[in-house]
PyMOL Python script that loads the backbone (N, CA, C, O; Angstrom):
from pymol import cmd

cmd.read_pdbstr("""\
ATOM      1  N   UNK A   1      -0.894  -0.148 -26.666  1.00  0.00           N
ATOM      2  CA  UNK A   1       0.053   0.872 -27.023  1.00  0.00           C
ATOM      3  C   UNK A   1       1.347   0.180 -27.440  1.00  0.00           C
ATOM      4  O   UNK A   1       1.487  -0.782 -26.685  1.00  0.00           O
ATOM      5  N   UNK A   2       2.193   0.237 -28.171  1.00  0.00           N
ATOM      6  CA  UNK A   2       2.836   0.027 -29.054  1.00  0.00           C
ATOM      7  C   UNK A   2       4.157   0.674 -28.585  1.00  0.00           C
ATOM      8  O   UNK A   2       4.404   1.790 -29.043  1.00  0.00           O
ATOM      9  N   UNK A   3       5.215  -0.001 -27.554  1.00  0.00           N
ATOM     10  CA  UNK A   3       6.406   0.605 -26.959  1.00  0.00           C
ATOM     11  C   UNK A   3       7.530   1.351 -27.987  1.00  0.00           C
ATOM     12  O   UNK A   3       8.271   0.774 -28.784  1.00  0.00           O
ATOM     13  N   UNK A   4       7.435   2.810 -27.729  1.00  0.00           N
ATOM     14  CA  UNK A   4       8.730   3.207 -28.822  1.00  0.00           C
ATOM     15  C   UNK A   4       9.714   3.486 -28.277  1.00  0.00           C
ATOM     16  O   UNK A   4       9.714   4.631 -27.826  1.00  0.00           O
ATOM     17  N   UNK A   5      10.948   2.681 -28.048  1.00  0.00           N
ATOM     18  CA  UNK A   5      12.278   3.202 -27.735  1.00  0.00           C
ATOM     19  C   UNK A   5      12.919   4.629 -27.892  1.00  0.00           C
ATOM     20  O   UNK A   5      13.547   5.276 -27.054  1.00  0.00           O
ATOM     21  N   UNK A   6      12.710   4.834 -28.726  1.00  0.00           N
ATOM     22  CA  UNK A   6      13.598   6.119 -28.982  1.00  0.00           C
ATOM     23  C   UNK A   6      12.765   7.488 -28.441  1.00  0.00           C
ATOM     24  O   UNK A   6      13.233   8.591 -28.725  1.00  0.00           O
ATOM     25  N   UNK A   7      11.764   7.409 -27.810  1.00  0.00           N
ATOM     26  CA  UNK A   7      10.821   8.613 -27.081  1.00  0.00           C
ATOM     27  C   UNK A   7      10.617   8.047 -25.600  1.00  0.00           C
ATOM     28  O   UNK A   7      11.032   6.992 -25.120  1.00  0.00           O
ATOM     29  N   UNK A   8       9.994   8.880 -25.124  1.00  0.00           N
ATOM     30  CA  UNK A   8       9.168   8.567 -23.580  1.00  0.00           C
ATOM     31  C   UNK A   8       7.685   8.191 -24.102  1.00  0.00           C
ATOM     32  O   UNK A   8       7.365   8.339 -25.281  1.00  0.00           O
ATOM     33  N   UNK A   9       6.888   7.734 -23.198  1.00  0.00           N
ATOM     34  CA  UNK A   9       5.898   7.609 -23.551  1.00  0.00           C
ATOM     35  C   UNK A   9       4.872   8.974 -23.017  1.00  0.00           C
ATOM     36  O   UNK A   9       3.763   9.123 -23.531  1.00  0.00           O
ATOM     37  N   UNK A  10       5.271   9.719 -22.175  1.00  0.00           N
ATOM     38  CA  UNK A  10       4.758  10.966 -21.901  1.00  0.00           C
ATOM     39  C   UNK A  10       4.887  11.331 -23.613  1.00  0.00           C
ATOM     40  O   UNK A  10       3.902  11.320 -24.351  1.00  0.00           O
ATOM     41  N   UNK A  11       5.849  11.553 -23.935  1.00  0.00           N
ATOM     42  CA  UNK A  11       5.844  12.552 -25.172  1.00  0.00           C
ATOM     43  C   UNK A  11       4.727  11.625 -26.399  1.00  0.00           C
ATOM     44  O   UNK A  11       3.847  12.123 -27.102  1.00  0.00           O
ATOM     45  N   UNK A  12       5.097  10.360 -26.330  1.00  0.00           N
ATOM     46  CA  UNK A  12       3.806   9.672 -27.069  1.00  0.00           C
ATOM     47  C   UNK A  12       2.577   9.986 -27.141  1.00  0.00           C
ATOM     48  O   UNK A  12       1.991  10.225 -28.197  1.00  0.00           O
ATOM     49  N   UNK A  13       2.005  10.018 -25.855  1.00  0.00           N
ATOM     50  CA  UNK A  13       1.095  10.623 -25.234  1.00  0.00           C
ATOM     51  C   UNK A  13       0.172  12.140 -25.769  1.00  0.00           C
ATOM     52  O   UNK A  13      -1.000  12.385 -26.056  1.00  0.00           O
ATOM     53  N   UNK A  14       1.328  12.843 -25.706  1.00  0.00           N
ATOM     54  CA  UNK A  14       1.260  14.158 -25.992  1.00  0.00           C
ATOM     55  C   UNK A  14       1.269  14.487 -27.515  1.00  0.00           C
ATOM     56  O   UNK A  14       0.944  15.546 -28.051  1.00  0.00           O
ATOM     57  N   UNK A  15       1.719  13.326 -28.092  1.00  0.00           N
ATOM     58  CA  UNK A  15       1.570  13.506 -29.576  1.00  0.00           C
ATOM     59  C   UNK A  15       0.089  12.775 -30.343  1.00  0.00           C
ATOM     60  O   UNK A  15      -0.513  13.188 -31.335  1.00  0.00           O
ATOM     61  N   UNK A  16      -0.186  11.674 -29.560  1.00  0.00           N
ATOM     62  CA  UNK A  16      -1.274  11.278 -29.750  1.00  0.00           C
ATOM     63  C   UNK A  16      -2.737  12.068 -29.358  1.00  0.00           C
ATOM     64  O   UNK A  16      -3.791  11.763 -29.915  1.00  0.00           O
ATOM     65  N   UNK A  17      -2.636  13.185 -28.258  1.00  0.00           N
ATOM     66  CA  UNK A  17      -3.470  14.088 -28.155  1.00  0.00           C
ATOM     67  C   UNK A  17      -3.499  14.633 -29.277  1.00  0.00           C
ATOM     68  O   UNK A  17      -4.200  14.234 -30.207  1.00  0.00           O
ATOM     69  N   UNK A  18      -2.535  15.870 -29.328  1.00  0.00           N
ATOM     70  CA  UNK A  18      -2.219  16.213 -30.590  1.00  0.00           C
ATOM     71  C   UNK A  18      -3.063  15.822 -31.900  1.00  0.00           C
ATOM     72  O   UNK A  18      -3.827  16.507 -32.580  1.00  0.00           O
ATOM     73  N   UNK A  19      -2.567  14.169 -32.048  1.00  0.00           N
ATOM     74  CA  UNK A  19      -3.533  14.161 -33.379  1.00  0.00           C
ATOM     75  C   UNK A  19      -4.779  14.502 -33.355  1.00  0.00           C
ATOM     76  O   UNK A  19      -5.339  15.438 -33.926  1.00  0.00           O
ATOM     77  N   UNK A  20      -5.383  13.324 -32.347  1.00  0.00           N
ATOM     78  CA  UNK A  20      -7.207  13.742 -32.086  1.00  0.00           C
ATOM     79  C   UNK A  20      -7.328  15.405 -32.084  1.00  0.00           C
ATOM     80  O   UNK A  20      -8.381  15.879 -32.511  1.00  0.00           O
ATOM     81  N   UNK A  21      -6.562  16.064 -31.742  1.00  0.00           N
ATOM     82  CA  UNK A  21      -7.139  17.460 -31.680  1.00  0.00           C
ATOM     83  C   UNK A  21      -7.032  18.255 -33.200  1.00  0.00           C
ATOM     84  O   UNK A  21      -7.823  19.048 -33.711  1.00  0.00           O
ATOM     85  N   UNK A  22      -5.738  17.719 -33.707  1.00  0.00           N
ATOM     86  CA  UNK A  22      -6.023  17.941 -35.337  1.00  0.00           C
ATOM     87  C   UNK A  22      -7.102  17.535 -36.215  1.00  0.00           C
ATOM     88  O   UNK A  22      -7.537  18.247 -37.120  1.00  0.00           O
ATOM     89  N   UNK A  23      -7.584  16.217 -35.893  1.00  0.00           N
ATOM     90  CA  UNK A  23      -8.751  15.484 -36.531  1.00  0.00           C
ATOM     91  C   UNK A  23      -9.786  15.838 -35.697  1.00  0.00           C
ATOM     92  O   UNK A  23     -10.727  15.057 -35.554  1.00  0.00           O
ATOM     93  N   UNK A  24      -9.769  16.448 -35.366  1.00  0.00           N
ATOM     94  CA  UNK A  24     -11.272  16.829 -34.586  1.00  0.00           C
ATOM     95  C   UNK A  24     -11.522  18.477 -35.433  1.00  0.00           C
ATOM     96  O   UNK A  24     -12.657  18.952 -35.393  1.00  0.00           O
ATOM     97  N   UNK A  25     -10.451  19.215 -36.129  1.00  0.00           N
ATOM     98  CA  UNK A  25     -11.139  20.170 -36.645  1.00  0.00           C
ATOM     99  C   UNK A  25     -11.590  20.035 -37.886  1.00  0.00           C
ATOM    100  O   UNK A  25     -12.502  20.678 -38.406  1.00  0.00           O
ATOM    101  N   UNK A  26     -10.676  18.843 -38.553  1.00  0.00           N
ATOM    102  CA  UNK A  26     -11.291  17.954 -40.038  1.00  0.00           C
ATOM    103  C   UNK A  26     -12.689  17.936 -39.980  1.00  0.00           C
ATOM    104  O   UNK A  26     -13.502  18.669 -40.543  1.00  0.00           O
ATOM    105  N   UNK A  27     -12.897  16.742 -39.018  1.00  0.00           N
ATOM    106  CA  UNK A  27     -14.015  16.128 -38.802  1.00  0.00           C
ATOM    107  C   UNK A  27     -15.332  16.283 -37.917  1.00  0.00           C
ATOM    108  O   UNK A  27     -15.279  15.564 -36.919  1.00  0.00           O
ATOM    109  N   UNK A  28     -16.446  17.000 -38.019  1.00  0.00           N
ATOM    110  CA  UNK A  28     -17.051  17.544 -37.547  1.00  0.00           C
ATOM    111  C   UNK A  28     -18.136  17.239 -36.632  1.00  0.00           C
ATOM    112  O   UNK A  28     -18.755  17.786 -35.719  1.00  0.00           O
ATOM    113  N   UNK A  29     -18.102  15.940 -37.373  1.00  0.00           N
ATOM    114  CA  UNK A  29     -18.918  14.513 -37.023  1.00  0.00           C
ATOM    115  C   UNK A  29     -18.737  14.065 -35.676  1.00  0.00           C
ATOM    116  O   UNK A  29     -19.636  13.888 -34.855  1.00  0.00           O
ATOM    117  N   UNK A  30     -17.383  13.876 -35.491  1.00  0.00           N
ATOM    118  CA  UNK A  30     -16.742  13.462 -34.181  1.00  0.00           C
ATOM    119  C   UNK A  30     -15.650  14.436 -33.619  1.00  0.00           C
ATOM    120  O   UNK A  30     -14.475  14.130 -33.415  1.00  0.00           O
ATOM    121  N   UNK A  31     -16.049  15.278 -33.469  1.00  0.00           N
ATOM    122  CA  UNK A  31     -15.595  16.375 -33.173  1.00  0.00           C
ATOM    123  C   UNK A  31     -15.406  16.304 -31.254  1.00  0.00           C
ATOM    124  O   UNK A  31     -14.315  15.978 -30.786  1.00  0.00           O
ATOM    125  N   UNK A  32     -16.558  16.638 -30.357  1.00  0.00           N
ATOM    126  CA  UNK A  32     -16.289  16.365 -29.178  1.00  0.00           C
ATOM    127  C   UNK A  32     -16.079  15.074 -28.792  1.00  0.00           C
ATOM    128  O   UNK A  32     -15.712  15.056 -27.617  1.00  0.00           O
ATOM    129  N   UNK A  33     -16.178  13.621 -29.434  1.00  0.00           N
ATOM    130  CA  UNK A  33     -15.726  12.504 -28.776  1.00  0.00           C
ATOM    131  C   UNK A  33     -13.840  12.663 -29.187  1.00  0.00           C
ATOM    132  O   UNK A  33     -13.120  12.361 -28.235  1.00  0.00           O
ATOM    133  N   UNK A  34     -13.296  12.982 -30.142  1.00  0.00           N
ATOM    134  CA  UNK A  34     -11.785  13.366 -30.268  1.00  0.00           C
ATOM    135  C   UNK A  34     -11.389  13.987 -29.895  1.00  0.00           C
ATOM    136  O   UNK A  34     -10.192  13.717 -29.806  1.00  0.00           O
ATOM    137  N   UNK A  35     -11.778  15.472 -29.249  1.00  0.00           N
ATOM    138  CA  UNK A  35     -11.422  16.325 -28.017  1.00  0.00           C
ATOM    139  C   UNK A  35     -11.513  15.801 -26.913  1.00  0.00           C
ATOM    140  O   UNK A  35     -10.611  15.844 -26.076  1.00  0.00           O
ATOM    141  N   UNK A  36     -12.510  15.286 -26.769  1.00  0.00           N
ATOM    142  CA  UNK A  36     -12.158  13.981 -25.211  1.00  0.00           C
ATOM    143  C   UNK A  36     -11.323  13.285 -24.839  1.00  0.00           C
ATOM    144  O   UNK A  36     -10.966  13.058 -23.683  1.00  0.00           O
ATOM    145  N   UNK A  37     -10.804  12.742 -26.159  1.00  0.00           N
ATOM    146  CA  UNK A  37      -9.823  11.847 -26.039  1.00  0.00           C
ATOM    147  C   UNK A  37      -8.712  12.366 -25.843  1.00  0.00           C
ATOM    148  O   UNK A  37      -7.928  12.070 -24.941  1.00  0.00           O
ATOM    149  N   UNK A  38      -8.552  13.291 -26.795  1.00  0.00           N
ATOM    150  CA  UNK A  38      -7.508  13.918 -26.904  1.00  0.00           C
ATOM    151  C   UNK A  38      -6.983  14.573 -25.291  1.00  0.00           C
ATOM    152  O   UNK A  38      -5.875  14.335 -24.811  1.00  0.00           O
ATOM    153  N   UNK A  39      -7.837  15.257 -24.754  1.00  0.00           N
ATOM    154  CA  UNK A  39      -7.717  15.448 -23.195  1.00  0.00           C
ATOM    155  C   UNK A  39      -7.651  14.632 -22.242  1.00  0.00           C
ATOM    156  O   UNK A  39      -7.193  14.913 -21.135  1.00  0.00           O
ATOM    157  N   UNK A  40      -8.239  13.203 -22.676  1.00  0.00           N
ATOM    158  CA  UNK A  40      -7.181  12.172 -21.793  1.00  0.00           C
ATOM    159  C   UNK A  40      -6.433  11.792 -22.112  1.00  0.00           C
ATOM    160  O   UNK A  40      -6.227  10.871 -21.322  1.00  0.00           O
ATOM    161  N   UNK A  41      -5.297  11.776 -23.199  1.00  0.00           N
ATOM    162  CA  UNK A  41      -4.386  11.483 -23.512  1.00  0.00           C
ATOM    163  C   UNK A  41      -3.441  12.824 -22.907  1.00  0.00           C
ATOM    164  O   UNK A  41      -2.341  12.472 -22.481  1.00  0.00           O
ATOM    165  N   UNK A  42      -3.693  14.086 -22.834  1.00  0.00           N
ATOM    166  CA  UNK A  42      -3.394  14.884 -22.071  1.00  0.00           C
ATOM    167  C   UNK A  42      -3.012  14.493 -20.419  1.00  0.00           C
ATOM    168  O   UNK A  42      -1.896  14.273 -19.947  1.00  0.00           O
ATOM    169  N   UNK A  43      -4.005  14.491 -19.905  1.00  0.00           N
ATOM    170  CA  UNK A  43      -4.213  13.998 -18.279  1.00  0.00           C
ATOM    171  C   UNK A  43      -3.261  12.956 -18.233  1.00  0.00           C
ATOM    172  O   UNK A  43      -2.212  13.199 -17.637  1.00  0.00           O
ATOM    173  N   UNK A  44      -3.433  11.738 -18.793  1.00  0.00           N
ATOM    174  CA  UNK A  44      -2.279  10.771 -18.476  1.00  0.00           C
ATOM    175  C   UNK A  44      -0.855  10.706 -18.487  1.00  0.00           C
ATOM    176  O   UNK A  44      -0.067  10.032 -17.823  1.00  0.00           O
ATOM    177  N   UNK A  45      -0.651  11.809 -19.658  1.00  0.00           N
ATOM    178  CA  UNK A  45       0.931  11.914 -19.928  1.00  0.00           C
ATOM    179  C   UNK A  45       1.319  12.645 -18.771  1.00  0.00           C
ATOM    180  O   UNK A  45       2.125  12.268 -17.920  1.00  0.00           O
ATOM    181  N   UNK A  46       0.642  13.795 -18.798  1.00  0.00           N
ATOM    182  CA  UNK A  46       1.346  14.612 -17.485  1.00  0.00           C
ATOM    183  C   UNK A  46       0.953  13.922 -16.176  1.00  0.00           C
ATOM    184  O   UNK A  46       0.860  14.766 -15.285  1.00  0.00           O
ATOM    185  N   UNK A  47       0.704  12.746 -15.771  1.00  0.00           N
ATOM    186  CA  UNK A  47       0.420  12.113 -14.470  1.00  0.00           C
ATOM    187  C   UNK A  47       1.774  11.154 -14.439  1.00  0.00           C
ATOM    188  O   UNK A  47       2.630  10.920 -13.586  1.00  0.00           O
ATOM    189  N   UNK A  48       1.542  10.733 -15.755  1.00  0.00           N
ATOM    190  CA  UNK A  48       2.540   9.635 -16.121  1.00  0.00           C
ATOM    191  C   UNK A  48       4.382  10.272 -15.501  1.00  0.00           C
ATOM    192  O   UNK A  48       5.360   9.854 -14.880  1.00  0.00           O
ATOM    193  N   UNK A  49       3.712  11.951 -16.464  1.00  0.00           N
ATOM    194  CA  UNK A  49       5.391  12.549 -16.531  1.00  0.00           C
ATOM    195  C   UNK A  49       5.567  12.783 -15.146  1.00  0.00           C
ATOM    196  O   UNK A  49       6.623  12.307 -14.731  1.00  0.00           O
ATOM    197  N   UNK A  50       4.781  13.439 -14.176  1.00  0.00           N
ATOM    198  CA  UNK A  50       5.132  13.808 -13.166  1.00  0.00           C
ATOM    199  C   UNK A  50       5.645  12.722 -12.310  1.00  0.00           C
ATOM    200  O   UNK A  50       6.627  12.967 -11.610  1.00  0.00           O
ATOM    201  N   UNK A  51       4.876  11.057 -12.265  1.00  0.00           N
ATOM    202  CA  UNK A  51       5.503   9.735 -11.515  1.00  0.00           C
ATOM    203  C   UNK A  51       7.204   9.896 -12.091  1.00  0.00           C
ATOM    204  O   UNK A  51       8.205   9.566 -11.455  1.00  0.00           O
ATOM    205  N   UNK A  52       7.166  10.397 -13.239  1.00  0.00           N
ATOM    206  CA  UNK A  52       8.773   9.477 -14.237  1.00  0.00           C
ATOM    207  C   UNK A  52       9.681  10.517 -13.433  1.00  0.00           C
ATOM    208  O   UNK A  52      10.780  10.310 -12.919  1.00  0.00           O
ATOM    209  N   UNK A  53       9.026  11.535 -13.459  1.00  0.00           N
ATOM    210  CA  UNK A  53      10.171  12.877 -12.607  1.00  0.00           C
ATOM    211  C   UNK A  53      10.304  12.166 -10.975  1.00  0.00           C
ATOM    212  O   UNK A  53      11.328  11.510 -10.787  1.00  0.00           O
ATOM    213  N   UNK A  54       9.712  12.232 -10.280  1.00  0.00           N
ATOM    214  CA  UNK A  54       9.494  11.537  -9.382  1.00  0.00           C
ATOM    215  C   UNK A  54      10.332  10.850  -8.696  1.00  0.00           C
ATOM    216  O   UNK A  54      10.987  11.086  -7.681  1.00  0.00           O
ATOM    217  N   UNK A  55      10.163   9.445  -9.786  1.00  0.00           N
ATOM    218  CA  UNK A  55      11.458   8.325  -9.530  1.00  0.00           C
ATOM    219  C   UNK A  55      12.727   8.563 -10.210  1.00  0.00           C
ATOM    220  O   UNK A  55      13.593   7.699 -10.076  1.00  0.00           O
ATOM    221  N   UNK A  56      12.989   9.628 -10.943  1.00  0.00           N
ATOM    222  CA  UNK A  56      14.279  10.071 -11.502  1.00  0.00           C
ATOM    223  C   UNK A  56      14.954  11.303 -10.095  1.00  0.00           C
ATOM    224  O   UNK A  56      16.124  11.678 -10.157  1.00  0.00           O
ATOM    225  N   UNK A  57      14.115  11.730  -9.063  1.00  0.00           N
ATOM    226  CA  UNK A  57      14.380  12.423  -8.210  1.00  0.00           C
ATOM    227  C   UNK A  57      14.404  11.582  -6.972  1.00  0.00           C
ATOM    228  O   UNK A  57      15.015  11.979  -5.980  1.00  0.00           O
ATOM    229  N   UNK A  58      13.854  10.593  -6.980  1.00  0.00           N
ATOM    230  CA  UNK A  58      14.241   9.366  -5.577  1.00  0.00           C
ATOM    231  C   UNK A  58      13.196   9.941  -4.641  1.00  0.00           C
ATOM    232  O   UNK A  58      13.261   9.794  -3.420  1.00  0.00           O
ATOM    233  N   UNK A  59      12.305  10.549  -5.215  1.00  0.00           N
ATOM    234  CA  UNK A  59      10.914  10.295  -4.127  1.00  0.00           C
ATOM    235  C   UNK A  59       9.616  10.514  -4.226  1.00  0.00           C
ATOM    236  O   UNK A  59       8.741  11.242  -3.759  1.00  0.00           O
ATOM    237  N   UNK A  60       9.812   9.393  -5.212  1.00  0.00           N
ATOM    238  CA  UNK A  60       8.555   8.556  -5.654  1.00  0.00           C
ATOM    239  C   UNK A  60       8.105   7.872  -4.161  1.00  0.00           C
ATOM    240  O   UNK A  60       8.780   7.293  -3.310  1.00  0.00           O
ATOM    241  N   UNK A  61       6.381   8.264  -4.248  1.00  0.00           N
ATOM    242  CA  UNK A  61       5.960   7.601  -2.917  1.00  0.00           C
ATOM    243  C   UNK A  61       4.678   6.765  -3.435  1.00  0.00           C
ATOM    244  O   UNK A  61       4.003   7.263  -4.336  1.00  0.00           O
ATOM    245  N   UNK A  62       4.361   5.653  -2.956  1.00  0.00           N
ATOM    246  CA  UNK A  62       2.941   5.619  -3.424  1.00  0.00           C
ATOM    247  C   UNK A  62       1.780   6.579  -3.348  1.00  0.00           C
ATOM    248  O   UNK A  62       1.490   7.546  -2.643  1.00  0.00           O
ATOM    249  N   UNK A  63       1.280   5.984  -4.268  1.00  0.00           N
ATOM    250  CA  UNK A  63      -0.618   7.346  -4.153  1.00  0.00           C
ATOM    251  C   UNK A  63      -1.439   7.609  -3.245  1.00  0.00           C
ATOM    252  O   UNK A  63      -2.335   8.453  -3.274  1.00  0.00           O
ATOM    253  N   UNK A  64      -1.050   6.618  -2.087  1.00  0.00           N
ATOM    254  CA  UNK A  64      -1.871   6.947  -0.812  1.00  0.00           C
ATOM    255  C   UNK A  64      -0.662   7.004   0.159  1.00  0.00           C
ATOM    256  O   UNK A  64      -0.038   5.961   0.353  1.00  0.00           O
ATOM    257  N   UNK A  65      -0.304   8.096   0.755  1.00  0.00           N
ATOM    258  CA  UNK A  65       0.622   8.574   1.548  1.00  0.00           C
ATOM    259  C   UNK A  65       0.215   8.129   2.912  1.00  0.00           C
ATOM    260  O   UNK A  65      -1.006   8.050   3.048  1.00  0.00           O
ATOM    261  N   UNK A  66       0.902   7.832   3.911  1.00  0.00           N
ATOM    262  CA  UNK A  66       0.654   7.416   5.418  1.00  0.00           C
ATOM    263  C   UNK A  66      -0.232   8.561   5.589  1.00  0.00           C
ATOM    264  O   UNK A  66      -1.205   8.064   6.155  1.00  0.00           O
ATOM    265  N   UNK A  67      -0.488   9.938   5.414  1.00  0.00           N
ATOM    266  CA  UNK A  67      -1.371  10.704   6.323  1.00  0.00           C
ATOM    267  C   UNK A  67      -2.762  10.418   5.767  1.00  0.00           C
ATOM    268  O   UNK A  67      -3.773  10.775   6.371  1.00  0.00           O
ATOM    269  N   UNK A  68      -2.799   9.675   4.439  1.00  0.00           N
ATOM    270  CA  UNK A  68      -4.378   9.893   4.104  1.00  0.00           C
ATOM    271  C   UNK A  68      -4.640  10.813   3.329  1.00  0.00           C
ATOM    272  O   UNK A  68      -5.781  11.271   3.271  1.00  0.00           O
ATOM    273  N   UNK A  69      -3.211  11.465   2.253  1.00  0.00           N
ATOM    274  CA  UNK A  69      -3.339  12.647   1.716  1.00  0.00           C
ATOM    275  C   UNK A  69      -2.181  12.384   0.355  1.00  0.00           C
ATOM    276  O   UNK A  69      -1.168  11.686   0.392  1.00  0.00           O
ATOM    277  N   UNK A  70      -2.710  13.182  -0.804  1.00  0.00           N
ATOM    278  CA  UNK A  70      -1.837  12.872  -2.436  1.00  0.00           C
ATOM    279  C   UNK A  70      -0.448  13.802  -1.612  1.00  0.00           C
ATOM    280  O   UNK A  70      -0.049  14.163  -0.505  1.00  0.00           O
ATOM    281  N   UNK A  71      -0.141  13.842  -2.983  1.00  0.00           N
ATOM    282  CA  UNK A  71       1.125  14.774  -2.758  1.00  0.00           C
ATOM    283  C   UNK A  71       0.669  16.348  -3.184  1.00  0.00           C
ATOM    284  O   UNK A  71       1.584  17.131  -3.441  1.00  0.00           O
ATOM    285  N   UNK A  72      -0.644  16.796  -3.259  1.00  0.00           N
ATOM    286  CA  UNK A  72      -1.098  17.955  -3.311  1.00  0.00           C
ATOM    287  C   UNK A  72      -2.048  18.624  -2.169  1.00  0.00           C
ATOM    288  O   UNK A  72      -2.767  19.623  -2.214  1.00  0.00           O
ATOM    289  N   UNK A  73      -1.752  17.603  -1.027  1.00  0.00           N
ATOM    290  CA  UNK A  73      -2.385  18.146   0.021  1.00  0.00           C
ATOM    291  C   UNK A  73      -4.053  17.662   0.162  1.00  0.00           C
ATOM    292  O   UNK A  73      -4.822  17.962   1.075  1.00  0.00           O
ATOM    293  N   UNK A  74      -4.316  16.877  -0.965  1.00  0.00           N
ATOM    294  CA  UNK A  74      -5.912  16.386  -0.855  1.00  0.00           C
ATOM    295  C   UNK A  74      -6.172  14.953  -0.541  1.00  0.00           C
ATOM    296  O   UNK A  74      -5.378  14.016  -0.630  1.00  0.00           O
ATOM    297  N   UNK A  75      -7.432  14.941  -0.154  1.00  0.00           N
ATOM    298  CA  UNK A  75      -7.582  14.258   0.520  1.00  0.00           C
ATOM    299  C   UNK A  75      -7.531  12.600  -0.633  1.00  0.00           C
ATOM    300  O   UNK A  75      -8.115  12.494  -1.711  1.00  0.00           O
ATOM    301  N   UNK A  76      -6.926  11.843  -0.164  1.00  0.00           N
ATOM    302  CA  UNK A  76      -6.576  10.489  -1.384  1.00  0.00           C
ATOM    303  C   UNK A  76      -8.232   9.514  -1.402  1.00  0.00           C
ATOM    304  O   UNK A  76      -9.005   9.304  -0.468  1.00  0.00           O
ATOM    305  N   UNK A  77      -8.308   9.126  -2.727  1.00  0.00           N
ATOM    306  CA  UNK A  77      -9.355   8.199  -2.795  1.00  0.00           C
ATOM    307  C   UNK A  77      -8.881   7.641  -3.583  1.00  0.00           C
ATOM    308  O   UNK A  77      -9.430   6.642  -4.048  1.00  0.00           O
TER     309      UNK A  77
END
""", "prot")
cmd.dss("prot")
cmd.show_as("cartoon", "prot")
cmd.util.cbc("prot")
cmd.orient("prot")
């Protein structure tokens, strides 16, 4: 990935979904492998965005919390 200063990379992210999901109605061929992608490029940004909020709020914790649990109450693996 290719660092752009002047954006976040969440929003990178979210634009690079974006494309695959435009070229996936072009192209018919590869149609569900570019919706795939496109939905993990989804998943990551907003994982990504939610860490960046996180440490811009001062409580950022690691991914495995002392109880054995995310920050959504489930159980961590």
């Amino acid at each position: 990935m290719v660092f752009m200063p002047n954006r976040s990379t969440p929003d990178y992210l979210f634009e690079k979904a974006e494309q695959c999901f435009r070229r996936s109605r072009a192209d018919s061929n590869v149609r569900g492998e570019l919706e795939a992608l496109g939905n993990a490029f989804i998943v990551k940004a907003v994982e990504l965005d939610i860490k960046l909020q996180k440490l811009a709020k001062g409580n950022y914790t690691a991914s495995f919390s002392p109880h054995g649990r995310d920050d959504y109450g489930q159980a961590a693996f």
